[in-house]
N, C-alpha and C positions, 0 to 999 in steps of 0.2 A: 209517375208509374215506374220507371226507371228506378226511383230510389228505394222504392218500397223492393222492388224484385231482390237489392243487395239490402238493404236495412233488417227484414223481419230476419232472414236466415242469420245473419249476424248476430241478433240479440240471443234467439234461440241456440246457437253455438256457445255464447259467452256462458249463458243459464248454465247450459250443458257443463261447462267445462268446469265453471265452480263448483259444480257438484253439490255434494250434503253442508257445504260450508256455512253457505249462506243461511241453514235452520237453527243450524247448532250455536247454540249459547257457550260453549265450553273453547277454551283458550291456554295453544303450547305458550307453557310458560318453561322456560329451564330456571330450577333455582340453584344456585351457584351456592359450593361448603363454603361458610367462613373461612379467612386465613387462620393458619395456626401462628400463635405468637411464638416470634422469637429472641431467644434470650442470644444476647452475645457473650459471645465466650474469652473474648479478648478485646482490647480496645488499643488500634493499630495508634504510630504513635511516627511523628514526623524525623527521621534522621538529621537526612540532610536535604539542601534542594538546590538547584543552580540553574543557569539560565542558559539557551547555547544560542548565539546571535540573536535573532529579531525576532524568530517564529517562522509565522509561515504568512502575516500579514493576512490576506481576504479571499485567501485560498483555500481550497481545498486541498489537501495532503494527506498521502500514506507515510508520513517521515517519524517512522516510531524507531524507539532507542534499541539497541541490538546488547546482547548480554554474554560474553564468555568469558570464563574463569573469574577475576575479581577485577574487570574491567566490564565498565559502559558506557558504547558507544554512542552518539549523539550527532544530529545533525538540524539545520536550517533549510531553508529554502534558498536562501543567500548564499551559499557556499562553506559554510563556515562547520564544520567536523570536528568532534571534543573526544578525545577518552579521558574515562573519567575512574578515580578509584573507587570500585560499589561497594567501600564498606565509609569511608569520611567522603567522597566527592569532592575529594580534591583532582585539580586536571593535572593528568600525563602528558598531556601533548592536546594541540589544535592547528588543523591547517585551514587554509581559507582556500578553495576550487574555483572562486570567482576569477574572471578574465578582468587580467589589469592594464587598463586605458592609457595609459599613460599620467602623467606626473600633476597634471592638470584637470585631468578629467576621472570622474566616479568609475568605482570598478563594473563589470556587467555582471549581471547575476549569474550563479548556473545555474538555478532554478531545480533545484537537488527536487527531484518526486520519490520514487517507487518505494523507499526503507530505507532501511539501513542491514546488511547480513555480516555476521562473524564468522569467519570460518577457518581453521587453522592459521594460517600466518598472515591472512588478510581480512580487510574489510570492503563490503562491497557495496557499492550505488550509484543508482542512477540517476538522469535528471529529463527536463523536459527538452533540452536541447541533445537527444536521442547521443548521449554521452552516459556511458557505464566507465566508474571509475575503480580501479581495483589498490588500494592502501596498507603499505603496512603497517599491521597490527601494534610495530611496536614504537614506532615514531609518528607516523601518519605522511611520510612519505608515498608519493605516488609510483606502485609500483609497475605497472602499466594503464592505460586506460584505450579505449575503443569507440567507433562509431557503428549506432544499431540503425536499424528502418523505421524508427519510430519514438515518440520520450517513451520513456519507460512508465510503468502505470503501476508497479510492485514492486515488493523487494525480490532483487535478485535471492535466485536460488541455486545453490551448489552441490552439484553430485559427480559420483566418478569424475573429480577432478576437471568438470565444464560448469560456464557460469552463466547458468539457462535467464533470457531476459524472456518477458510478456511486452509488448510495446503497442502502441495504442492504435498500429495499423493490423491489428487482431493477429501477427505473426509471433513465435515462441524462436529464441534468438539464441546462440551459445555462444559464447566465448572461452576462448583455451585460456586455463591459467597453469602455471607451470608447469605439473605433471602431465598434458594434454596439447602442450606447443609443437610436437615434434610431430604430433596426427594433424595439425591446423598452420599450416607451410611454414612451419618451425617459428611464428614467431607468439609470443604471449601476448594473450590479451586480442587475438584474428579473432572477428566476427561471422559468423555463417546463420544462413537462415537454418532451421532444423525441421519445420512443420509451417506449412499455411494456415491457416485458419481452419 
């Protein structure tokens, strides 16, 4: 008795609710235009190509190449930083940011993440061990580096002379690079939180 009190009104609701569907023969079809073909107008054509350390192995990574004037920059997960000339791709310089063990033992990784950024007289990135490392441009000396609250998850970004990090404890980070040291207890490369999440 019970089932029947909730069964009929249930059928009778669903009836309801489908409405005129259920008589009609007729069916939304969307029909989709053909692609238009295309012709290429050029047929790109390989330079050059090179390699920079190991990759990134079975990781996932944001470690894409950075581009100013007729250098590009390049990096690994391993530690290892190239600039390169963009027009033959022959290398300017390389340094390796791995921590070296000693004489005996394998270097440890920096586990470089967020990018790679150009910007005036350096280059910037970070890594998973909440290290932003700031480079010059023209040898790949390190010209300061810093510790943030977190690895870094993006390529740093540079404005008004601050080198805003994203780190993966959802905080937006800055660090003074030389025009910006003497607001940041004078030294280059101080880290401060800017924004909570």
């Amino acid at each position: 008795m019970e089932l029947r009190k909730y069964l009929l009104p249930g059928l009778i609701s669903v009836t309801l609710l489908s409405g005129c569907s259920l008589f009609s023969g007729e069916e939304d079809v969307v029909k989709m235009a053909p692609l238009p073909k295309v012709e290429n107008q050029f047929d790109p054509q390989e330079i050059w190509s090179t390699s920079v350390g190991d990759g990134i192995g079975d990781f996932h990574s944001n470690l894409h190449p950075a581009w100013q004037a007729d250098t590009v920059y390049a990096a690994d997960r391993f530690g290892i930083v190239k600039a390169l000339n963009a027009i033959d791709g022959k290398q300017k310089w390389k340094v390796n940011l791995s921590t070296d063990n000693g004489f005996f033992s394998k270097n440890t990784s920096a586990l470089l993440s967020g990018g790679v950024t150009a910007a005036g007289e350096h280059i910037y990135i970070g890594s998973e061990r909440a290290q932003v490392y700031a480079l010059n441009s023209e040898d790949g000396s390190i010209a300061w580096q810093t510790n943030v609250a977190g690895e870094a998850l993006s390529r740093p970004v540079v404005s008004d002379g601050l080198v805003l990090i994203h780190t993966s404890n959802g905080m937006l980070q800055g660090a003074g690079s030389e025009q910006r040291c003497g607001e940041m207890d004078g030294k280059s490369g101080h880290a401060g939180t800017l924004a909570a999440r």
